[in-house]
C-alpha positions, -999 to 999 in steps of 0.1 A, spaced: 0 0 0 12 36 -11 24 53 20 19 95 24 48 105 9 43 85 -22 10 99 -23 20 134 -24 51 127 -50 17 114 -71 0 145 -61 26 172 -71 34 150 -107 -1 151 -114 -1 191 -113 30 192 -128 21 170 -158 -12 191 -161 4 221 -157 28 213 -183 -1 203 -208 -17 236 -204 17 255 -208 29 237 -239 -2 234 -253 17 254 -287 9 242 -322 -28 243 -316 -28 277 -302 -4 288 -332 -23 270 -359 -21 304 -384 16 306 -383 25 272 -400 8 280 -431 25 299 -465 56 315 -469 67 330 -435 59 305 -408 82 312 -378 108 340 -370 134 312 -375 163 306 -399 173 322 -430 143 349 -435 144 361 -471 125 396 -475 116 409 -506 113 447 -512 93 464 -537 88 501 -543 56 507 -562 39 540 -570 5 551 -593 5 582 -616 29 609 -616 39 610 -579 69 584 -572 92 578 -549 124 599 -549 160 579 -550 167 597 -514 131 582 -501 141 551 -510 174 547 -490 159 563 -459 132 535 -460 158 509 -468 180 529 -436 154 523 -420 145 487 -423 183 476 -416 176 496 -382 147 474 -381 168 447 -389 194 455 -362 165 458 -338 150 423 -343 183 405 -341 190 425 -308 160 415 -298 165 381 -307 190 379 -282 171 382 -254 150 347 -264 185 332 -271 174 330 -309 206 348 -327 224 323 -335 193 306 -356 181 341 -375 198 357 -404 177 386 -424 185 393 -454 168 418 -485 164 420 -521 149 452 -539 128 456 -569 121 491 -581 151 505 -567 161 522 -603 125 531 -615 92 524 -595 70 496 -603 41 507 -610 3 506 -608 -27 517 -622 -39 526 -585 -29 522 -550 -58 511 -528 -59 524 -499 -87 523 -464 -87 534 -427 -99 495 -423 -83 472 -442 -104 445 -441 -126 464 -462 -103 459 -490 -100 430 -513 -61 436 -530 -40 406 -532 -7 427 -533 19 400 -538 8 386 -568 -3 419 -582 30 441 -578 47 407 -589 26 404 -622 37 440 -630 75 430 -624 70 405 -649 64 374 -626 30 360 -639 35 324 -623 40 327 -586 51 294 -576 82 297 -605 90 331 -586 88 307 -552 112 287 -566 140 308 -580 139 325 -546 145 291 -528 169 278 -554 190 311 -554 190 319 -517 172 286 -501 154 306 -476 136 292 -445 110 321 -450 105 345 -473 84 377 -469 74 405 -493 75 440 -484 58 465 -509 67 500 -503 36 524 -518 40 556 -527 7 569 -508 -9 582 -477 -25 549 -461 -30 523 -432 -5 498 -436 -12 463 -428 -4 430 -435 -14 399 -451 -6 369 -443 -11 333 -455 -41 307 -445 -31 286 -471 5 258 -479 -3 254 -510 21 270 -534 -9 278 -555 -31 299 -532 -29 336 -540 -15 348 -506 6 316 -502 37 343 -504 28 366 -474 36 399 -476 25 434 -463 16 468 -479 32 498 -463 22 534 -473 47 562 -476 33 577 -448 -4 574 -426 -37 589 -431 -30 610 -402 2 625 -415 26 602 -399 53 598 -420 66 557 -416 89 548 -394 108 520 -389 87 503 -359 60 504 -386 79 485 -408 91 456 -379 59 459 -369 41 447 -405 68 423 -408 59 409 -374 29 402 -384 39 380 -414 52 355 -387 21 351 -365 21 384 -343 -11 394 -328 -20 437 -329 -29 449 -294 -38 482 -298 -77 495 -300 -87 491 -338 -110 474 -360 -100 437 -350 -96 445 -310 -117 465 -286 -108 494 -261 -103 473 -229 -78 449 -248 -55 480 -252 -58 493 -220 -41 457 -204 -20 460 -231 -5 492 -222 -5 479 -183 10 445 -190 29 453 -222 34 489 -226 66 490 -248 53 467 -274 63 466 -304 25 452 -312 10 482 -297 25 510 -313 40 521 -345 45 558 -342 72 557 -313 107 556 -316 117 516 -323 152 519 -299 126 515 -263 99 495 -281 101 454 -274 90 422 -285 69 411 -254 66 377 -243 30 374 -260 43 383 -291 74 361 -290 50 334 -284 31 343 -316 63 346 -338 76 309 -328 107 322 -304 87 307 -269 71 277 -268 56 286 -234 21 290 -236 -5 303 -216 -45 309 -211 -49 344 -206 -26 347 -245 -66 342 -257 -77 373 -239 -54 393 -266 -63 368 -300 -79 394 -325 -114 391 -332 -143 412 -341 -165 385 -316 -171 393 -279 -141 382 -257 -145 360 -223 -147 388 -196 -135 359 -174 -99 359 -194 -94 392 -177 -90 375 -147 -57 354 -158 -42 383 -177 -9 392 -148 26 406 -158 49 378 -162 80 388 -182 
């Protein structure tokens, strides 16, 4: 017969083994970021600029190295970053730019305060007016030339606009948005003009991380623990200088650097539906 302290060792590896199941419980929770082109911030990440423009008004050749200045501070940031999840030694970033000469160009540039709203598949269109009409061959050079882990596209538009991303649902080479990438305007409907955090921040996205701020796919009250739990997030704003700005521990969860998982990462899982009030309960600081 099992005496007491055999009971408890039972006792305290039940929890444990629970506890664990709950904590770990990773590709399930992360089921969006295995799909397409970009699937975790690991490896040999291949990003793919493109500078496109509509009518008279391009980009000038000084524009475009202060945006390309600015994404190798980005750059610098995420490897520095990267450090702090021991990850650096597994990540290399590294760019390729079309339109760099002369601007690719478009008949228009769409453009809404909600993006959802519009229905653009950017990739494939900016690459149909390089001259890339069969996106899986494109795929393919890129891998054979560079043999990428991930590879991202990052087009560049010469307008006033809400940039966002787009990532993949899809692994089949076929699907239109099987090659994520992200549109990111020259500068915001409010007169921002972009910034480097705005560019980490779109290219976050591409690898699974989740926007915290108050917009169209999160509500007030999900900001406002935000800002308490995570207030130097790279997730939550775009218009601050990127040197103070982090990558929490939510968002290195969503981007594949933490395996750790926890319940009260659903409180901050976009959706237009109504949240579990109850989740507020397990949101608590823990970085």
């Amino acid at each position: 017969m099992p005496n007491h302290k055999t009971l408890t060792l039972c006792l305290v590896l039940l929890v444990l083994q629970q506890n664990l199941a709950a904590q770990y419980n990773h590709d399930t929770s992360r089921y969006n970021v295995f799909y397409g082109s970009a699937k975790q911030l690991h490896g040999n990440v291949k990003v793919i600029n493109c500078f496109v423009s509509a009518g008279k008004k391009g980009w000038s050749i000084e524009e475009k190295n202060r945006v390309l200045a600015q994404q190798e501070h980005g750059r610098q940031w995420i490897l520095r970053q990267a450090t702090k999840y021991w990850q650096v030694n597994d990540l290399s970033i590294t760019t390729s730019t079309f339109g760099l000469e002369n601007d690719i160009k478009l008949e228009k540039i769409e453009r809404d305060a909600e993006p959802n709203k519009l229905h653009v598949n950017w990739v494939p269109l900016v690459l149909n007016a390089i001259g890339y009409n069969n996106i899986p061959y494109f795929c393919d050079s890129i891998n054979k030339a560079n043999q990428p882990d991930n590879v991202v596209v990052l087009i560049f538009a010469k307008k006033p606009g809400r940039s966002y991303a787009q990532p993949s649902n899809s692994n089949n080479v076929l699907n239109q948005r099987f090659l994520e990438g992200a549109v990111i305007y020259s500068e915001g409907f409010e007169g921002y003009e972009l910034s480097d955090a705005t560019i980490v921040h779109e290219m976050l996205h591409l690898f699974g991380a989740w926007d915290i701020y108050n917009s169209y796919m999160q509500k007030p009250e999900v900001e406002a623990k935000a800002r308490a739990v995570f207030p130097t997030s790279i997730m939550l704003d775009t218009h601050r200088d990127l040197n103070p700005l982090m990558i929490d521990q939510l968002t290195a969860w969503c981007i594949g650097w933490i395996k750790s998982y926890w319940d009260w990462y659903e409180y901050f899982r976009p959706s237009i539906d109504k949240k579990d009030k109850e989740l507020m309960k397990l949101v608590e600081p823990n970085n």
